[in-house]
KETORMAR-193313 format. One line per 2 residues: number of its first residue (from 0); for each residue x, y, z of C-alpha. Coordinates in steps of 0.1 Angstrom, whole numbers, padded with zeros to 4 digits, m for minus. Layout:
! residues N
NUM = X,Y,Z  ... .
END
This chain:
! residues 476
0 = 0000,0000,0000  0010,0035,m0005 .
2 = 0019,0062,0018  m0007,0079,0006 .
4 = m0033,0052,0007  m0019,0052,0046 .
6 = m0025,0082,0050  m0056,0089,0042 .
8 = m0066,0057,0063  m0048,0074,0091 .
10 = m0070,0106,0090  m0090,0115,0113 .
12 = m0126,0115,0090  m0151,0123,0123 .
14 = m0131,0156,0130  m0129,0163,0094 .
16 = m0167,0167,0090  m0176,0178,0125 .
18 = m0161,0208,0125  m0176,0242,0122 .
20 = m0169,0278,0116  m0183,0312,0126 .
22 = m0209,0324,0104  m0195,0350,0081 .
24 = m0213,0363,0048  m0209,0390,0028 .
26 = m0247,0389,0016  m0271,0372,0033 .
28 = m0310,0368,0022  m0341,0367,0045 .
30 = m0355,0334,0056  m0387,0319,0034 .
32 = m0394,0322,m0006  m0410,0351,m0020 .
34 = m0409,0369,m0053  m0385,0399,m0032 .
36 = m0360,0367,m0026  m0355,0361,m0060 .
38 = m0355,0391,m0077  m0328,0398,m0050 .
40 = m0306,0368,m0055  m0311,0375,m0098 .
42 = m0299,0410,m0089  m0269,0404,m0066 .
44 = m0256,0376,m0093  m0266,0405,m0115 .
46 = m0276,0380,m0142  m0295,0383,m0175 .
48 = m0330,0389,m0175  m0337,0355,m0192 .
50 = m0323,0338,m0161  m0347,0361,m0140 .
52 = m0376,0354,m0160  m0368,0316,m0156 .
54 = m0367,0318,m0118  m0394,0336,m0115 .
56 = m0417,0308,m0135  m0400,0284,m0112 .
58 = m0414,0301,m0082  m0451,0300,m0098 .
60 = m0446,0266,m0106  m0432,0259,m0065 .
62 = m0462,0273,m0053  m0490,0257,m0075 .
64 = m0472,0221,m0068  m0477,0203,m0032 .
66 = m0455,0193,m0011  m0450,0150,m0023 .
68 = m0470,0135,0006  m0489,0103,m0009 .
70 = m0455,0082,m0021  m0459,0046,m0004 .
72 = m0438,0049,0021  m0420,0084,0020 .
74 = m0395,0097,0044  m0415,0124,0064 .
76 = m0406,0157,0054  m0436,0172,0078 .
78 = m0407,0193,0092  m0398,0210,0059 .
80 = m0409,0248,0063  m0391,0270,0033 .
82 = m0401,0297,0051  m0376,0288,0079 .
84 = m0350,0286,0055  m0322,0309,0044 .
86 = m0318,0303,0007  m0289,0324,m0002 .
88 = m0259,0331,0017  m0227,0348,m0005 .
90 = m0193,0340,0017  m0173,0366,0026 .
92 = m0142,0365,m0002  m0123,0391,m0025 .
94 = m0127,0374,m0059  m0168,0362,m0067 .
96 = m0161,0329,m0090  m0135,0315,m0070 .
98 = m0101,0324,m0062  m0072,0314,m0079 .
100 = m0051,0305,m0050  m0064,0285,m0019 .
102 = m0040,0310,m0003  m0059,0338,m0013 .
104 = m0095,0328,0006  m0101,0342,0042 .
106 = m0085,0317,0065  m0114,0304,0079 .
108 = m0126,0289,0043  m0091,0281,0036 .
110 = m0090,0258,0072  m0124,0241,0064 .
112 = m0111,0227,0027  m0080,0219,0042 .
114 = m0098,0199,0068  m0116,0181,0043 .
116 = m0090,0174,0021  m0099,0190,m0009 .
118 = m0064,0208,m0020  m0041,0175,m0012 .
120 = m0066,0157,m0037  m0065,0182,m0062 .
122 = m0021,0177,m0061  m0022,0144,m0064 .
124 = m0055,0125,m0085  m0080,0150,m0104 .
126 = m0079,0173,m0129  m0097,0200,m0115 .
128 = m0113,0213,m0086  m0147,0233,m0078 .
130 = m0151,0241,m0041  m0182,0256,m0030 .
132 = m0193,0272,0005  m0224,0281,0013 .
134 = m0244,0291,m0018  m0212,0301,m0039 .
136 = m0182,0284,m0052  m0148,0305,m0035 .
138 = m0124,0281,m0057  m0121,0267,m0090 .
140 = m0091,0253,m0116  m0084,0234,m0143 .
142 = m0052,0221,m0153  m0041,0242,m0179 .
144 = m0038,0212,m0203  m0071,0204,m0207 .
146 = m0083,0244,m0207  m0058,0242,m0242 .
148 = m0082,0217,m0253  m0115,0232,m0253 .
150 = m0125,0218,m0219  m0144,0242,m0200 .
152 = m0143,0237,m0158  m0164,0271,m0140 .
154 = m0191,0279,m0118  m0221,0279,m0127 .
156 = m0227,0319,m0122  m0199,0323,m0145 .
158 = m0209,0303,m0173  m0242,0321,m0173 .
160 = m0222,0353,m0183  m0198,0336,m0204 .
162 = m0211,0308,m0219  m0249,0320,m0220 .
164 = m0253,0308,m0254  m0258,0274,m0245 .
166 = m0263,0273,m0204  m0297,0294,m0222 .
168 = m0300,0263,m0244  m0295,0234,m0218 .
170 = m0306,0251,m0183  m0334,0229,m0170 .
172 = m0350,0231,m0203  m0350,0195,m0217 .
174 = m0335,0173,m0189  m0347,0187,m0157 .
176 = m0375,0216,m0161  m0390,0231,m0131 .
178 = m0421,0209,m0139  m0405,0179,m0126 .
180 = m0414,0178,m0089  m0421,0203,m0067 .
182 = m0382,0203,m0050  m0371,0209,m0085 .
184 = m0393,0241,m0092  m0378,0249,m0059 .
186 = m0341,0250,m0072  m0352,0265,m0103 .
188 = m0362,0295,m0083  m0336,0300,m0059 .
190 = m0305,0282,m0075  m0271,0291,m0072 .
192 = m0232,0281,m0071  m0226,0249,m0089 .
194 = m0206,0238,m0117  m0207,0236,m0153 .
196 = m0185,0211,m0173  m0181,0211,m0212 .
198 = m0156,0187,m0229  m0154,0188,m0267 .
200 = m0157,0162,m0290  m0136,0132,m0287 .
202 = m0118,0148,m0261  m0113,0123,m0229 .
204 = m0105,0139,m0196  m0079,0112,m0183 .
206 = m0081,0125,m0145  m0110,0130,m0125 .
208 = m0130,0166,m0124  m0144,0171,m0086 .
210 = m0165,0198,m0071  m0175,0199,m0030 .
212 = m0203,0214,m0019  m0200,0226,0016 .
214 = m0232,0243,0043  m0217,0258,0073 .
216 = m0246,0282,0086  m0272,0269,0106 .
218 = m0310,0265,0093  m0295,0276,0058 .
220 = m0301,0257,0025  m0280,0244,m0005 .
222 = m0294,0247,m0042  m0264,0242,m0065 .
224 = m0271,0234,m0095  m0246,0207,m0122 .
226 = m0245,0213,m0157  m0225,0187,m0175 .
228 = m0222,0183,m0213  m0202,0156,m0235 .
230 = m0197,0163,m0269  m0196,0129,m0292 .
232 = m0169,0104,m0289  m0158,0124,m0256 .
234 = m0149,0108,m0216  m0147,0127,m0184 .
236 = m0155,0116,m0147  m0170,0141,m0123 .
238 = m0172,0133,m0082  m0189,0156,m0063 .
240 = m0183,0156,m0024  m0208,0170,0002 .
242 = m0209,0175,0037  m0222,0198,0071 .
244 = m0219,0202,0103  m0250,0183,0129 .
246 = m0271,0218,0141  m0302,0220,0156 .
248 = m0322,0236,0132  m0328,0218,0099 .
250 = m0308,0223,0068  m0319,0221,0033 .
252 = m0303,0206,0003  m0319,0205,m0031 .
254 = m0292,0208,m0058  m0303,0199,m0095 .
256 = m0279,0176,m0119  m0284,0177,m0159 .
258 = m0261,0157,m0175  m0264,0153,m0219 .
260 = m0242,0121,m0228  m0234,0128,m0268 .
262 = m0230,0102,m0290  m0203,0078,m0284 .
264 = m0196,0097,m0255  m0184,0084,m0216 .
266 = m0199,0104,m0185  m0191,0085,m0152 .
268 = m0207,0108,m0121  m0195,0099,m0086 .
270 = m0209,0112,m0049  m0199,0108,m0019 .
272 = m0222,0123,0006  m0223,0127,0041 .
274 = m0249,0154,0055  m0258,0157,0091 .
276 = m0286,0143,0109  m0303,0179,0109 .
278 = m0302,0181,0073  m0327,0171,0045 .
280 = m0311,0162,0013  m0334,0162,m0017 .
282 = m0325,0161,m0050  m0331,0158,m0087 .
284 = m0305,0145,m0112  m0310,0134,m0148 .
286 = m0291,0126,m0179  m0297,0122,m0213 .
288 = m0282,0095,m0236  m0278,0101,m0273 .
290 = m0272,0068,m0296  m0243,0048,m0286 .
292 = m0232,0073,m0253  m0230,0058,m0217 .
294 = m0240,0070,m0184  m0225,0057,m0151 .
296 = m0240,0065,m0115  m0224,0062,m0084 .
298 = m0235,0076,m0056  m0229,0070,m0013 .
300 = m0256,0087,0007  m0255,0085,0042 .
302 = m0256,0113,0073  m0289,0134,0066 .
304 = m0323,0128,0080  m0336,0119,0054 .
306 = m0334,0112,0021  m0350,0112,m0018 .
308 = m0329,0108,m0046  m0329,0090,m0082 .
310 = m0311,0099,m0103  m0325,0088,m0136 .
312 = m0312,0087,m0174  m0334,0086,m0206 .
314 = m0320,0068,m0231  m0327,0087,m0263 .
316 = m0308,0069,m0290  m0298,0036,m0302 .
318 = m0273,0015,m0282  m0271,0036,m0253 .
320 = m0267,0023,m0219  m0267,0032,m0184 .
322 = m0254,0019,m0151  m0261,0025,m0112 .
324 = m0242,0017,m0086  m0256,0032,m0050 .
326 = m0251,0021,m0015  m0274,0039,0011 .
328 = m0271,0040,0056  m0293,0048,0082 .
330 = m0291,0051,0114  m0312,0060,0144 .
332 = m0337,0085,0133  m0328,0082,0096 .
334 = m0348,0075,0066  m0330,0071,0034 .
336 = m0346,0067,0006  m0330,0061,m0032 .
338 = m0330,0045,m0059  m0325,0048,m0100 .
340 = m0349,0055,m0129  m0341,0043,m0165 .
342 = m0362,0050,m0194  m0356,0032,m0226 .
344 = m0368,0053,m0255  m0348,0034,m0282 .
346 = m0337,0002,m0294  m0304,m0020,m0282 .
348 = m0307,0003,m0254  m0291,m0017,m0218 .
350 = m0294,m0009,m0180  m0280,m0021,m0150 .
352 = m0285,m0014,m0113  m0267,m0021,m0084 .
354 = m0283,m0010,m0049  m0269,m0017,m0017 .
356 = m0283,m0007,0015  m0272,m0011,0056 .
358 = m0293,m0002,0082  m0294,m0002,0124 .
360 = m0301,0014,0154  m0339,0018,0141 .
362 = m0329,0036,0105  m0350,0027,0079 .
364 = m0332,0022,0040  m0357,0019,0009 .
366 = m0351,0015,m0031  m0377,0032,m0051 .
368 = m0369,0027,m0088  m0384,0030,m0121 .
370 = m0379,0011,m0154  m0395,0014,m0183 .
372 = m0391,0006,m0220  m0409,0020,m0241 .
374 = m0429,0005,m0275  m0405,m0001,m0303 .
376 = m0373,0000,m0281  m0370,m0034,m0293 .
378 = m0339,m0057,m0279  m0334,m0037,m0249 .
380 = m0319,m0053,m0215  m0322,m0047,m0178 .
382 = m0309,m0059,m0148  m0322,m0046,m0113 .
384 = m0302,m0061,m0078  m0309,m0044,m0045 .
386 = m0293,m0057,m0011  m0297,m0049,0019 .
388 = m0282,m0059,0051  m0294,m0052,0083 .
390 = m0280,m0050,0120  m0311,m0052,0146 .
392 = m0348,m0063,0144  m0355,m0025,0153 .
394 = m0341,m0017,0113  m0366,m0017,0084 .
396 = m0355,m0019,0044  m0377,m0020,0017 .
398 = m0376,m0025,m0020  m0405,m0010,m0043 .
400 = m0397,m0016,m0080  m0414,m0008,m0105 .
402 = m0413,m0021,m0142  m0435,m0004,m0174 .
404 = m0422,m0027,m0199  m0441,m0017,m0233 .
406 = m0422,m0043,m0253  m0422,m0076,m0258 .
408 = m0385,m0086,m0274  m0363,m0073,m0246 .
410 = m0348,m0091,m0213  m0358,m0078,m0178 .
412 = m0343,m0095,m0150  m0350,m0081,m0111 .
414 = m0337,m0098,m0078  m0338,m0083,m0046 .
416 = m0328,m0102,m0012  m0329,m0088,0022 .
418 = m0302,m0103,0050  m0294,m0099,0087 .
420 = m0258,m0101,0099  m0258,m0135,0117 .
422 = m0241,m0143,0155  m0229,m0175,0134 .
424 = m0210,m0150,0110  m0198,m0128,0140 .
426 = m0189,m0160,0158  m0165,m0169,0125 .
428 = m0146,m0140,0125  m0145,m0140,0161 .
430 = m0126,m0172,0159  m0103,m0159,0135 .
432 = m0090,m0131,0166  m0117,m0101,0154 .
434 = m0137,m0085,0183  m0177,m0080,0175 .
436 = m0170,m0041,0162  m0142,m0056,0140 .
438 = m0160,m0086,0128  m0192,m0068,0117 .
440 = m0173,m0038,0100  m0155,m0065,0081 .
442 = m0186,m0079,0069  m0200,m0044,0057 .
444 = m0166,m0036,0039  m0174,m0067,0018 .
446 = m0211,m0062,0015  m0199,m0029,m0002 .
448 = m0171,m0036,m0024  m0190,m0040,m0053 .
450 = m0192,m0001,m0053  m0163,0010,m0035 .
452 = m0141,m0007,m0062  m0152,0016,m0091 .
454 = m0142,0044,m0071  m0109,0059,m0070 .
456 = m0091,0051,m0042  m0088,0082,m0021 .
458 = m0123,0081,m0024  m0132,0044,m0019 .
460 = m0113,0044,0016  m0127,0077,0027 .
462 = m0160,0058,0016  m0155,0029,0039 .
464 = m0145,0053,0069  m0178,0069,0066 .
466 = m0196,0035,0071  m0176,0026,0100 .
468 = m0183,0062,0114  m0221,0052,0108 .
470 = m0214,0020,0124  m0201,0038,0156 .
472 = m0226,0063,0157  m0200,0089,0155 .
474 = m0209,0112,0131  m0239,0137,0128 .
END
């Protein structure tokens, strides 16, 4: 093993997250949604008047939709009040659109990155780096080789200004409009910070692109919003990292993901994320598939109180596939819910997904997922596993999928299996000199490995610290 493989299993991951910082901003909104909100966070971004226009049909749409109450089974979210939230919160930094230097952000921004990390990964294993606190990013770069190529690394807010042409063109117009669900109109109105990725045609971005997505203020929200687009024949990876500090008001997170996978192309899409207890995380992602490109999901989700996200791909032309990897904890008092939607609009069009859940102390982990093929996408394939492992009778896990198959020559294949960790298999391990703690985090590390191995490594240990964190009840 490496040093730096020991190192990072030497660091100390509860501290890391834990932490927290005063509560500076340099702008700060008033609590709740209104009209007044977003006109003012339009105006402060000072953006075009399209974008305005765009939030403020997002809004009307938030308010006509209610709040998703009848799902089978649905975290609670009865404890969701917008109007206790503070949607927009600008940091307290010299340079708006990130700084050049992590030297040149105020110390105490520059302390919480280092903390997690985020600069000793961007030396050694990506090829660029988005780091975003509180509702704006305060750093981004991109390795001048890949700028001389065409690719394009920024926050969002600047590629609005820069590249309006076609952030106009592909801003929650075809893959995730405001219309989707009600948390979705919500980030349409109020959005901001995030990152935009463009890579050109047959252009392959060798290293990893990553982007972390930090709340620090109490009772505060998080609405970034991904904009990712692959040009035919072209390959990039992009791992997105999120985290908070445990308060006792809730938190918010409701960040949006549009991904458009051109022909031929590659998009792999990695998250790691570990909220607190306090916070809600609920999301929309989506990509589109053009004929022949390939979408990869993998996504951790532990830490928040509970959880909805599935991220789903449409795929649009011929040959296109997509793959989901997810593994999902709860704990006491958590309720994490996820899962993957695939929609086969084409022919020779393939899926897989992968779920894996853990739950004890109480928590409660469930897969909702959706798969449908539609008439004419004739010799299309699927393949849905989800299991889950549980600690305690106390622990729930479900499964609820769902399969519209329009079709008739295509292969759909769906197993689920549901397990408890046994005193025989404790008793094993035991035998071979592990105590209980050791025994049942060693049975976990391989109940996972399925996903942790298509992770890059710095990621794939800091992945398996998290669960043994869970395990201990140490974090959030």
């Amino acid at each position: 093993m490496s040093s730096q493989q020991d190192d990072l299993k030497e660091t100390d991951t509860e501290a890391r997250f834990e932490f927290k910082k005063e509560e500076k901003s340099a702008f700060q909104s008033e609590k709740g949604l209104t009209e007044e909100t977003v006109r003012v966070i339009s105006e402060d971004k000072d953006e075009p008047e399209w974008m305005l226009e765009r939030r403020l049909r997002a809004l009307e749409q938030f308010q006509e939709m209610p709040m998703p109450t009848d799902w089978p089974g649905q975290p609670d979210l009865s404890e969701v009040d917008i109007n206790e939230i503070v949607p927009y919160i600008r940091p307290d930094i010299d340079k708006r659109g990130g700084a050049d230097s992590w030297e040149d952000l105020p110390e105490e921004i520059q302390d919480t990155f280092d903390k997690l990390g985020i600069p000793e990964a961007e030396k050694n294993a990506l090829s660029g780096v988005g780091a975003q606190y509180e509702s704006e990013i305060v750093y981004q770069n991109m390795q001048e080789r890949w700028e001389e190529k065409g690719v394009i690394f920024c926050d969002m807010d600047k590629a609005v200004r820069e590249h309006e042409e076609i952030v106009r063109e592909h801003f929650m117009t075809k893959c995730v409009p405001p219309s989707d669900n009600k948390f979705a109109a919500l980030h349409g109105a109020i959005w901001s910070g995030g990152s935009f990725v463009y890579v050109p045609e047959n252009t392959t971005v060798e290293m990893p692109i990553q982007a972390y997505f930090r709340m620090n203020s109490e009772g505060m929200g998080q609405f970034e919003h991904t904009l990712i687009i692959a040009e035919e024949g072209s390959e990039v990876h992009y791992i997105e990292g999120c985290s908070a500090p445990k308060y006792s008001a809730f938190n918010l997170h409701s960040g949006g993901v549009e991904v458009f996978v051109g022909e031929d192309a590659h998009v792999q899409y990695s998250t790691v994320q570990n909220w607190s207890k306090n916070t809600y995380n609920l999301n929309t992602k989506r990509a589109i598939a053009e004929k022949g490109g390939r979408m990869e999901w993998i996504s951790g989700s532990m830490g928040s109180k509970a959880t909805m996200l599935y991220p789903s791909t449409i795929l649009k032309g011929r040959g296109a596939s997509d793959n989901h990897i997810t593994i999902a904890f709860a704990g006491e008092g958590q309720d994490i819910d996820t899962g993957a939607k695939v929609y086969h609009n084409a022919p020779d069009t393939k899926s897989t997904v992968e779920s894996k859940s853990i739950a004890k102390d109480g928590g409660r982990t469930n897969y909702r997922g959706l798969v449908h093929i539609a008439d004419g996408a004739e010799n299309s394939s699927t393949a849905v596993e989800c299991d889950a492992l549980m600690f305690d009778n106390e622990s729930t896990s479900d499964t609820m999928p769902y399969m519209e198959i329009n079709e008739s020559k295509v292969d759909v294949a769906h197993e689920a299996t549901v397990g408890k960790i046994g005193d025989e298999d404790i008793f094993y391990l035991q035998s071979r000199g592990l105590d209980d703690d050791d025994a049942k985090q060693m049975i976990v590390s391989g109940f996972i490995e399925p996903i942790t191995e298509e992770l890059p490594i710095e990621y794939a240990v800091e992945l398996n610290r998290l669960v043994e964190l869970e395990m201990e009840g140490s974090l959030g």
